[in-house]
C-alpha positions in Angstrom: 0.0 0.0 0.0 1.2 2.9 -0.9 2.1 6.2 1.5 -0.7 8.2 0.3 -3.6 5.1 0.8 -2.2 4.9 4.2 -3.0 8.7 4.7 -6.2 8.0 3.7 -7.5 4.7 5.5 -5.7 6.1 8.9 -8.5 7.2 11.1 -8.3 10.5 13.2 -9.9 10.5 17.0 -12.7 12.0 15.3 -13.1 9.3 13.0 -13.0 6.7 15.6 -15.7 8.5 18.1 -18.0 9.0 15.2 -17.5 5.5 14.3 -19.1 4.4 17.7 -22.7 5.3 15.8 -22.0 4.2 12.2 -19.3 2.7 9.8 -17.4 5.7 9.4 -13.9 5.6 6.8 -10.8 7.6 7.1 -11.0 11.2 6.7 -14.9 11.4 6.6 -15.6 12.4 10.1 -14.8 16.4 9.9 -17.2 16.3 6.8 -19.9 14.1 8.4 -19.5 16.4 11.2 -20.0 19.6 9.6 -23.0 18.1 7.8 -24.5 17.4 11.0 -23.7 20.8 12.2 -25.6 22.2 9.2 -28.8 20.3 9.5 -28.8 20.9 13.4 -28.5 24.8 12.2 -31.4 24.8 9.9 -33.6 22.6 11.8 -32.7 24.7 15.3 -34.1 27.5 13.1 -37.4 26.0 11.9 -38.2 25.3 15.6 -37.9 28.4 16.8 -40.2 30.1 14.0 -42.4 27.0 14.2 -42.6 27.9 17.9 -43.6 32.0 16.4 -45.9 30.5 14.0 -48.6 28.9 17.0 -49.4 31.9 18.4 -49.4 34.1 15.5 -52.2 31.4 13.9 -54.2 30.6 17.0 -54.3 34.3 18.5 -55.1 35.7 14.8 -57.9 33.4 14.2 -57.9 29.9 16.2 -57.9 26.6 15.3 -60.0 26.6 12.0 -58.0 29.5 10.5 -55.1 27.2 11.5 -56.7 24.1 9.6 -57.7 26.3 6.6 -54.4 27.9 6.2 -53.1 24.4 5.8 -55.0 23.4 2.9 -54.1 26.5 1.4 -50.4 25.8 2.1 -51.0 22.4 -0.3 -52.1 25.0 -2.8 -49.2 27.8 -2.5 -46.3 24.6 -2.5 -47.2 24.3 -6.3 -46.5 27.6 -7.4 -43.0 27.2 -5.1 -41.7 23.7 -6.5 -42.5 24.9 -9.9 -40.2 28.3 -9.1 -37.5 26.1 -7.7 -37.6 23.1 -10.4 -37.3 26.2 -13.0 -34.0 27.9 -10.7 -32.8 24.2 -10.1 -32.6 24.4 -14.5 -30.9 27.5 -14.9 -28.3 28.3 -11.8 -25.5 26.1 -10.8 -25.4 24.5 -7.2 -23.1 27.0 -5.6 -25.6 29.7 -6.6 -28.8 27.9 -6.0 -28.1 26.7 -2.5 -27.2 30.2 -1.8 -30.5 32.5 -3.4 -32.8 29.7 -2.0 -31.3 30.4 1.8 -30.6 34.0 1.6 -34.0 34.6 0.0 -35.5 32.9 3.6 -33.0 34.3 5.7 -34.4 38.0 4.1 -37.9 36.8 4.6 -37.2 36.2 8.6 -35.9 39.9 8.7 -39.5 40.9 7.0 -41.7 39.3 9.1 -39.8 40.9 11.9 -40.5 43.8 10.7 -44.3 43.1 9.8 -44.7 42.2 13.6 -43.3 45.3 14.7 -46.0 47.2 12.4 -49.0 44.9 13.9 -49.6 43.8 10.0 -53.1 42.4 9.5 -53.1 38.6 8.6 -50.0 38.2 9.5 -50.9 34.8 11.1 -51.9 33.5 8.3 -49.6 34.6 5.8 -46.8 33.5 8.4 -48.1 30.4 8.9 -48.0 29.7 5.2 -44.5 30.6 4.8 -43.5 28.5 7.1 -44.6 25.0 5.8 -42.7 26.6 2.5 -39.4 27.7 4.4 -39.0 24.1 6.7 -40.1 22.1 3.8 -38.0 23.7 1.0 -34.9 24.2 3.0 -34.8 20.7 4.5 -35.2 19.5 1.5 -32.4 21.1 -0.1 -30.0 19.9 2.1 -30.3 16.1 1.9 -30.7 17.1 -1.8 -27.2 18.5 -1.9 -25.8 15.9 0.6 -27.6 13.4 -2.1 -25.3 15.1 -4.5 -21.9 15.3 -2.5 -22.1 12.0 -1.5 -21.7 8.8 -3.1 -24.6 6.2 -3.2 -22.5 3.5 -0.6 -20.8 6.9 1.5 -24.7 8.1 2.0 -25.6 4.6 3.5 -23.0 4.5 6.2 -22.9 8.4 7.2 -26.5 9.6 6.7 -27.1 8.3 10.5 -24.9 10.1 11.7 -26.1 13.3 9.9 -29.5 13.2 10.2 -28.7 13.3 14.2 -27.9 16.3 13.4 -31.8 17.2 12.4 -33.2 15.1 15.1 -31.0 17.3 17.9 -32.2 20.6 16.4 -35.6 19.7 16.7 -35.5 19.0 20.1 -33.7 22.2 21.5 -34.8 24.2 18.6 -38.6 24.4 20.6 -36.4 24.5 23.9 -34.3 27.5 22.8 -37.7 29.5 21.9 -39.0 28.7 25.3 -36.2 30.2 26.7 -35.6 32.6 24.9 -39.3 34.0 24.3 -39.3 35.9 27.5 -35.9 37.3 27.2 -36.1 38.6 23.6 -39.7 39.0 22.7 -41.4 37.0 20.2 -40.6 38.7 17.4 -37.1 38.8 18.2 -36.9 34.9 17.4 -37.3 35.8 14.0 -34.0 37.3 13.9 -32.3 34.3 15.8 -33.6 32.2 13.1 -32.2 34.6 10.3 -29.0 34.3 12.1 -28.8 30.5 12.5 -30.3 30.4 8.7 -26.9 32.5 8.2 -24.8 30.2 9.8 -25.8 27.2 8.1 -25.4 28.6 4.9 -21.7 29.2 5.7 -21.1 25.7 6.6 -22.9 24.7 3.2 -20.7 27.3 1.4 -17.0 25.2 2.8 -18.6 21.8 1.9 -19.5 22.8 -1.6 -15.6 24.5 -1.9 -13.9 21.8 -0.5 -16.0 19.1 -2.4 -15.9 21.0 -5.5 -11.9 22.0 -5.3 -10.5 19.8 -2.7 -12.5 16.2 -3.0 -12.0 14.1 -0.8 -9.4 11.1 -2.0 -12.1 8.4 -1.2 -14.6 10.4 -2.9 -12.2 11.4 -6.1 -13.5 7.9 -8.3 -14.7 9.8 -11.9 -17.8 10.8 -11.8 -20.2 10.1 -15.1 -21.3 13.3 -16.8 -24.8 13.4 -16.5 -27.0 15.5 -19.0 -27.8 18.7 -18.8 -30.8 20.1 -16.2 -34.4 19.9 -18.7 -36.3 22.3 -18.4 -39.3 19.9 -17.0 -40.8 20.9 -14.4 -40.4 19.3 -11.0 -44.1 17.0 -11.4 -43.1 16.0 -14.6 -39.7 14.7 -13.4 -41.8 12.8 -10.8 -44.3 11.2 -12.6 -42.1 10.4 -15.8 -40.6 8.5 -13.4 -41.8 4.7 -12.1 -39.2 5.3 -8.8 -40.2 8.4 -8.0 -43.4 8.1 -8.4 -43.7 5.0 -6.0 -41.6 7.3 -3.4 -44.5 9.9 -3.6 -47.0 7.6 -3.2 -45.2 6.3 -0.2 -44.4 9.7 1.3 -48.4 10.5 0.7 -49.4 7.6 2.7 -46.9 7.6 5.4 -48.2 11.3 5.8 -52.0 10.3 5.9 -51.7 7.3 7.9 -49.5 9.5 10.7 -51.6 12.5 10.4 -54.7 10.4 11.0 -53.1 8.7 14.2 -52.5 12.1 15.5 -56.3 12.6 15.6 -57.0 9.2 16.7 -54.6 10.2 19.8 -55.4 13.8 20.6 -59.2 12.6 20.5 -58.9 9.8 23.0 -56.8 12.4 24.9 -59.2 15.2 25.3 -62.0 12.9 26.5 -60.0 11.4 28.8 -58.6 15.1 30.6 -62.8 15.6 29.8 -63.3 12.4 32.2 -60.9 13.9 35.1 -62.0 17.1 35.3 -65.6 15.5 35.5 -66.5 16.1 39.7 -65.6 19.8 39.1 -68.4 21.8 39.4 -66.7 25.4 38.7 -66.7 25.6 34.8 -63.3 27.8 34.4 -61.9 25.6 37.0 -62.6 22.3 35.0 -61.1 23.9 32.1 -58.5 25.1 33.1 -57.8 21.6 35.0 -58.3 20.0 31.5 -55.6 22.4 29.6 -53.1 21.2 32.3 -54.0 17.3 31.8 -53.5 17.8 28.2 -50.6 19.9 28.6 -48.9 17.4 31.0 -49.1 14.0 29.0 -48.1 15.7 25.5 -45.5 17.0 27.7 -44.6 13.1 28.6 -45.3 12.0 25.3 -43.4 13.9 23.3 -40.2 13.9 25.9 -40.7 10.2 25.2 -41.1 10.3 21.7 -37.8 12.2 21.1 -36.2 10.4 23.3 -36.6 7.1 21.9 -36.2 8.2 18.7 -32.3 10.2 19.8 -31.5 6.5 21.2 -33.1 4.9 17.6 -30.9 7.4 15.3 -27.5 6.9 17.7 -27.6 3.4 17.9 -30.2 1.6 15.7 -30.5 3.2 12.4 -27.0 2.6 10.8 -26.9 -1.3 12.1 -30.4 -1.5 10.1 -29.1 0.0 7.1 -25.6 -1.7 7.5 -26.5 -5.8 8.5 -30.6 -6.0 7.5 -30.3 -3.9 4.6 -32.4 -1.0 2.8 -35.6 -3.3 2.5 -36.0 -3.7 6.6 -34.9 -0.1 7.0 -37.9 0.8 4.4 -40.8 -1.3 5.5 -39.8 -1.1 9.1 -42.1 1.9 9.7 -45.7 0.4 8.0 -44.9 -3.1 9.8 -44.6 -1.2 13.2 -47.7 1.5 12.4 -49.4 -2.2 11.0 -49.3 -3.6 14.7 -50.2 -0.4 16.2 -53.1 0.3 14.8 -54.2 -3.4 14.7 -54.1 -3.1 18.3 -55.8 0.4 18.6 -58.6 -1.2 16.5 -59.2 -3.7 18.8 -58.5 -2.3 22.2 -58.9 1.3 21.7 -57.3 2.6 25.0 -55.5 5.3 25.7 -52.5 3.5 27.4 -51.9 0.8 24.5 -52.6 4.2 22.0 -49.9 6.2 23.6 -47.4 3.3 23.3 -48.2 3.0 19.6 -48.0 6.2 18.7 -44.9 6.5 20.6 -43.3 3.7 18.4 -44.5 5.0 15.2 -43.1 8.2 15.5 -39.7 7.7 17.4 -39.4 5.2 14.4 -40.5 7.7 11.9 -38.3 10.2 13.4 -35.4 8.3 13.0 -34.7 5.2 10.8 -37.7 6.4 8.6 -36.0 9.6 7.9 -33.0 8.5 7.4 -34.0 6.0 4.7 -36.3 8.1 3.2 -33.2 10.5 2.9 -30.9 7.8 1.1 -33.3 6.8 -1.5 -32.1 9.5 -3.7 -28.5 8.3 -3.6 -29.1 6.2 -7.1 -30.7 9.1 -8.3 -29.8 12.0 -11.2 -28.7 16.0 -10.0 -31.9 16.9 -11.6 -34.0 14.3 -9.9 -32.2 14.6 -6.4 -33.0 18.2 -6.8 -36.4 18.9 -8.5 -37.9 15.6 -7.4 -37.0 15.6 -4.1 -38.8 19.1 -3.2 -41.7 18.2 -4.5 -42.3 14.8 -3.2 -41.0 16.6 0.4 -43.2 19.4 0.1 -46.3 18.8 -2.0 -47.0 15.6 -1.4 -46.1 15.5 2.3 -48.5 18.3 2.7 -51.1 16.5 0.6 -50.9 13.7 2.7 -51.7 16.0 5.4 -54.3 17.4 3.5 -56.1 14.2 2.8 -56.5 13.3 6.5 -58.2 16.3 7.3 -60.8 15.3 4.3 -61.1 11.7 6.5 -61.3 13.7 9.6 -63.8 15.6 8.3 -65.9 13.0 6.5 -65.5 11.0 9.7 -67.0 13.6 12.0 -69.3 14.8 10.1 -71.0 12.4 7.6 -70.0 8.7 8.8 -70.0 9.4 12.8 -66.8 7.2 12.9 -65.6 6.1 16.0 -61.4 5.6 17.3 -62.1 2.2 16.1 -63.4 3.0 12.7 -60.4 5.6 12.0 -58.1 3.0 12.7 -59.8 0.4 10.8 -58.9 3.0 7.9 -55.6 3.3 9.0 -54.8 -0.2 8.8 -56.4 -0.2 4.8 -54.1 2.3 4.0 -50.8 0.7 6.3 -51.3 -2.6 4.2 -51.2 -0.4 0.6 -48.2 1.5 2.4 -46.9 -1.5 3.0 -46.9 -2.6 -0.8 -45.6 0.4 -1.9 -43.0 0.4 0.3 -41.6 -3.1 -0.7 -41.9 -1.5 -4.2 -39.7 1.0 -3.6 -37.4 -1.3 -1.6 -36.8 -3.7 -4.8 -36.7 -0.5 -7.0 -34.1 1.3 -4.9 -32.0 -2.0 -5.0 -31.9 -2.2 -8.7 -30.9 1.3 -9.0 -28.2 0.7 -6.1 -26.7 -2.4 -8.4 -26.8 -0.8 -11.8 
């Protein structure tokens, strides 16, 4: 062996703690790292305006100006992944990884400003944004670390970055609870601009030194691809049998989740609606209610993210690693397939909470992760163009959908918790399918 492929195989300290959590190679842990970094920034950032965001809505107009505003944020992510698909065409990487962040990093310093002035709708209008920002801007970066990293790099070291995310959304929320009562509410907005900021300076030193400097076990020739089409970004999706299957899988992971949400908050209220029962004062049973409520989401979701921290440390790159993309794919249906098998049957709030817990600690974190790596066989304009639209449109749709069943349910059908997750275990089994689709799909494509 020569000198040089010694340099290269030797691992740093870095290397080896970072190799504790997943399969990590000579020289890749300072990259890995500052990957993590950068995803921690931007999702630290969407916490803290998603924090903004719930009292702007609910204050400005409650909980059906919150629902509505959804469905119109389905609407107004069609315009935006058309927009992007057409800048993904025309600018280089360098210069569209930087317009799409400073362009949300100016918006942040407008809404500031717009609070200041006491701007009418601003609820609304905010809350709509910020489906686009966190859905757009996410999805940028595993499209770019889909482009920076090779198809067998991304399955050992996207554990270890997506970590990253599953960090920022946990003290993201914290940070804004904190820092709400020092700053002002408004103020956030300008600690979000900043971390926004910061991120994108991380993402400017990756693209340099992967552009300029690759990395020797990254420096194999690369296969020209074509140029970008000018297609837009549904076209690329449903031109394509892969991506198409993806979206359909994304849809239904979305539904079937969104749908157990309900299923759980429902059970919940009449149960804080049970407790607070012998209370004959009325603002004194509420207000006892609010604090039931408050106190096991409190529980469930410290829970939740805890599990799911453990999951994406030590779980998630042994699946990918020993059982294979398959297993990491279908893992989530399978689980959400028991959970709601049992919630159909014995519909209590104890055996609810535990399944709901398992879905989305599970959803959090091996889902994710393999849902991020599925664009590893893909093409720049695919990774891309596809990739924000099945992130954005049709995770929103999926959204959107439940609500219809929610509705429907309430309001035409009288369904019961068992009936909704009678539904939910229809759609888990067509999930299910897809998934395995996808699985055999995304194998080919990994072998050719």
């Amino acid at each position: 062996m020569t000198t040089m492929n010694q340099d290269i195989t030797r691992k740093s300290l870095l290397d080896k703690f970072l190799g504790i959590f997943a399969e990590v190679h000579g020289g890749e842990g300072a990259l890995s790292l500052l990957m993590t970094l950068n995803i921690f920034l931007i999702l630290t950032a969407y916490y803290i305006a998603k924090v903004v965001r719930e009292p702007l809505i609910l204050a400005g107009g409650g909980a059906e100006v919150k629902a509505y505003s959804s469905a119109l944020q389905a609407i107004v992510l069609v315009g935006a992944v058309n927009l992007y698909a057409y800048m993904v065409a025309r600018f280089d990487r360098r210069k569209l990884l930087n317009t799409v962040v400073i362009f949300f990093t100016a918006c942040f310093v407008a809404f500031y400003l717009l609070g200041l002035a006491d701007t009418r709708y601003l609820g609304v209008i905010y809350f709509v944004w910020v489906g686009v920002f966190s859905l757009t801007v996410i999805a940028q970066f595993w499209s770019f670390a889909n482009d920076i990293y090779t198809p067998a790099e991304g399955k050992r070291l996207f554990a270890i970055i997506a970590f990253g995310g599953s960090a920022g959304a946990v003290l993201g929320a914290k940070f804004a609870e904190v820092l709400i009562d020092v700053i002002g509410i408004y103020e956030l907005l300008l600690v979000s601009a900043g971390l926004l900021l910061a991120s994108l300076l991380i993402t400017n030193y990756v693209e340099s030194r992967k552009r300029n400097r690759p990395l020797p076990n990254v420096a194999a020739a690369v296969v020209a691809e074509p140029p970008m089409s000018k297609e837009g970004a549904f076209k690329v999706v449903f031109r394509h049998r892969y991506l198409l299957l993806i979206a359909i899988m994304i849809l239904l992971t979305n539904w079937v989740n969104t749908t157990g949400e309900y299923i759980l908050g429902n059970v919940v209220s009449k149960a804080a609606q049970a407790s607070v029962s012998g209370i004959v004062d009325a603002e004194a049973a509420k207000q006892a209610e609010r604090v039931f409520i408050g106190k096991f989401y409190g529980d469930f979701f410290f829970y939740v993210n805890l599990l799911g921290f453990l999951l994406q440390l030590f779980i998630v790159s042994r699946v990918v690693k020993y059982l294979g993309m398959r297993v990491a794919i279908m893992a989530l249906p399978a689980i959400a397939l028991g959970g709601y098998f049992l919630i159909a049957f014995t519909p209590l709030l104890s055996l609810i909470r535990l399944a709901k817990t398992a879905e989305n600690a599970t959803d959090y974190s091996l889902n994710n992760t393999a849902r991020q790596m599925l664009f590893l066989p893909t093409t720049r304009e695919q990774k891309y163009k596809a990739k924000v639209a099945i992130d954005s449109f049709f995770v929103r749709a999926g959204d959107v959908l439940s609500a219809g069943l929610v509705y429907a349910g309430i309001h035409w059908l009288t369904f019961s918790v068992t009936q909704f997750a009678i539904v939910n275990l229809v759609l888990v089994m067509v999930w299910l399918a897809i998934a395995f689709l996808v699985a055999r799909e995304n194998k080919q494509l990994m072998q050719a």
